[in-house]
N, C-alpha and C positions, 0 to 999 in steps of 0.2 A: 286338546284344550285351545280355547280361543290365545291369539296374540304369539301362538309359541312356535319356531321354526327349530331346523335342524335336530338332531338325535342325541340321545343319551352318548356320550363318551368317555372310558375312561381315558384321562389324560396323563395319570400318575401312577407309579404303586411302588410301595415304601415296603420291605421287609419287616417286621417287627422282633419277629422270632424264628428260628426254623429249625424243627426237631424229629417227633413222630409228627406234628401237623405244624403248618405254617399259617402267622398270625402276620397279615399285610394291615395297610393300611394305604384304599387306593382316594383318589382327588378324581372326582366324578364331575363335567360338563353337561348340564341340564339342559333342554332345549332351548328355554329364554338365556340362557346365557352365564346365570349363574354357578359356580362351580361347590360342594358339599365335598365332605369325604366319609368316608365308611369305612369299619372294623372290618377285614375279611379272616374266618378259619376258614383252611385248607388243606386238606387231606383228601380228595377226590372219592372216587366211589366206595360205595360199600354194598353190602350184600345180607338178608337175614332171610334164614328156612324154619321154618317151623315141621317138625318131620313127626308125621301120624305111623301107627300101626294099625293097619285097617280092622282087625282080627280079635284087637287086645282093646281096640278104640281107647289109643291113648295116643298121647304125642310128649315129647323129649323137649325140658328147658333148660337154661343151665341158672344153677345162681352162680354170683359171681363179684368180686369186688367191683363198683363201680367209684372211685374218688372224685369225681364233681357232685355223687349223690351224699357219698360221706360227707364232703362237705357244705352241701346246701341242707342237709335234714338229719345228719346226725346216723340214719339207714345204712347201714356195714354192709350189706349184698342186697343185689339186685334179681331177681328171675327175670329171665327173661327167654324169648327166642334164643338159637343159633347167630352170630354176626360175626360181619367181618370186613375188613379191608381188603379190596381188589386190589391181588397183585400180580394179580396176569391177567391177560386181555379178554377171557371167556369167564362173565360172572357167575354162569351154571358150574366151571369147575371152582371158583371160590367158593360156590356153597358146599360144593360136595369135600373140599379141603378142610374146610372150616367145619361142618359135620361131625371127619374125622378127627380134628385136633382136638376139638373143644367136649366133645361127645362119646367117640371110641365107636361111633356111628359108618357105617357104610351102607349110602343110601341107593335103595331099588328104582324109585321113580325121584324126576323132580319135574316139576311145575313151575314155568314164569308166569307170574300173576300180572307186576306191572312196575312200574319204575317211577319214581320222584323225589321231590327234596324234601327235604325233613327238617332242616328248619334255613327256610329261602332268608331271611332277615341277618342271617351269621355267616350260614355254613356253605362252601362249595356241595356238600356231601348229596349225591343222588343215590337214593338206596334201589337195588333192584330184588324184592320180593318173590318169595317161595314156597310153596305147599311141597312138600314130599314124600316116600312113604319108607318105610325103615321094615323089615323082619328080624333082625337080630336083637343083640341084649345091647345098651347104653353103657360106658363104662362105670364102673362103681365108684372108681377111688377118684380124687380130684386129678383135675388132667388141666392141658394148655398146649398151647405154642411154644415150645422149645426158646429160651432165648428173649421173650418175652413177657415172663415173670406171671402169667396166668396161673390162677387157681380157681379151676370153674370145674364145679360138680354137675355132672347132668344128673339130671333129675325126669323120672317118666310119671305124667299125669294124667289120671282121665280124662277126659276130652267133655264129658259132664262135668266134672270137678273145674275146670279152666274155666271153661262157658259160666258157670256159676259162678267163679272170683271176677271175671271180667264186667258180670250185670252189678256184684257190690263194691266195685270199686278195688277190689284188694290184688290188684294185678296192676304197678302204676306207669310199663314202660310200655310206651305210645307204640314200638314197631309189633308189640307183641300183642296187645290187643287187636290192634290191628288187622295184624294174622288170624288171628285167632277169630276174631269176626268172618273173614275172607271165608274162613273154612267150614264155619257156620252155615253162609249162605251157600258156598258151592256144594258142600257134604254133607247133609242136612242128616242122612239117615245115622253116621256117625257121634252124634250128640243126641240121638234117640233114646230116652232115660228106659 
């Protein structure tokens, strides 16, 4: 922009809260000079698989309680993808962790698709995305993370049946159409009615 020198800086960052994710608030230096401040959540990376079975042409979601959804709509579970917080350095073994917890899943192949923010205006969060493939059976009963109060059913759906709730709308978590798109275009013969 015309008239404006020097770089974006942050010059401040305030704490607000710090639990499972951390709620700043930093004092931002504009190029012309004036200074703004901005909401930060942070909880750093994350991770979501979407895990097909080539054979069966289905793939594994979990529903699962989401409470920012409970409370913005009233919607008690979510479907969705596999996700998860990176908490070790290799986000291919959080997928394959997260799989297991969440799923009772132990996956054959995994695929990185690609990595980005998910919502750049709030969140630290970089999610890094995944196709995989599964042979075995999904657990039945509800399952989680030890210690972490989950109650997430995985659930196996046609990969026709997905593709179909995704063009009406009736599929509404952004990583999971997403995915589900992704796999569309790469594995086309897999959604072959």
């Amino acid at each position: 922009m015309a008239g404006m020198t020097g770089t974006h800086r942050i010059m401040r960052v305030s704490t607000v809260h710090e639990g499972w994710t951390k709620l700043i608030v930093a004092t931002i230096r504009l190029p012309d000079g004036r200074t703004i401040t901005r909401e930060i959540e942070d909880h750093g990376s994350a991770i979501c698989v979407l895990p097909c079975h080539p054979q069966r042409r289905t793939a594994v979601l979990v529903r699962q309680l989401r409470a920012p959804v409970l409370y913005a709509s009233g919607q008690h579970e979510t479907l969705e993808a596999i996700a998860g917080i990176v908490e070790e350095d290799d986000p291919a073994q959080c997928a394959r962790r997260e799989a297991e917890e969440e799923a009772g899943l132990a996956l054959d192949t995994l695929d990185r698709l690609f990595t980005g923010w998910t919502m750049p205006g709030l969140s630290t969060e970089r999610m890094h995305f995944f196709l995989a493939t599964y042979s075995g059976e999904a657990r039945r009963a509800r399952g989680g993370a030890a210690g972490e109060h989950e109650d997430v059913l995985a659930v196996e759906i046609a990969l026709t049946e997905l593709a179909r709730m995704v063009d009406a709308g009736q599929l509404t978590d952004v990583k999971t159409m997403l995915l589900i798109q992704s796999a569309r275009l790469r594995l086309p013969a897999l959604f072959a009615g």
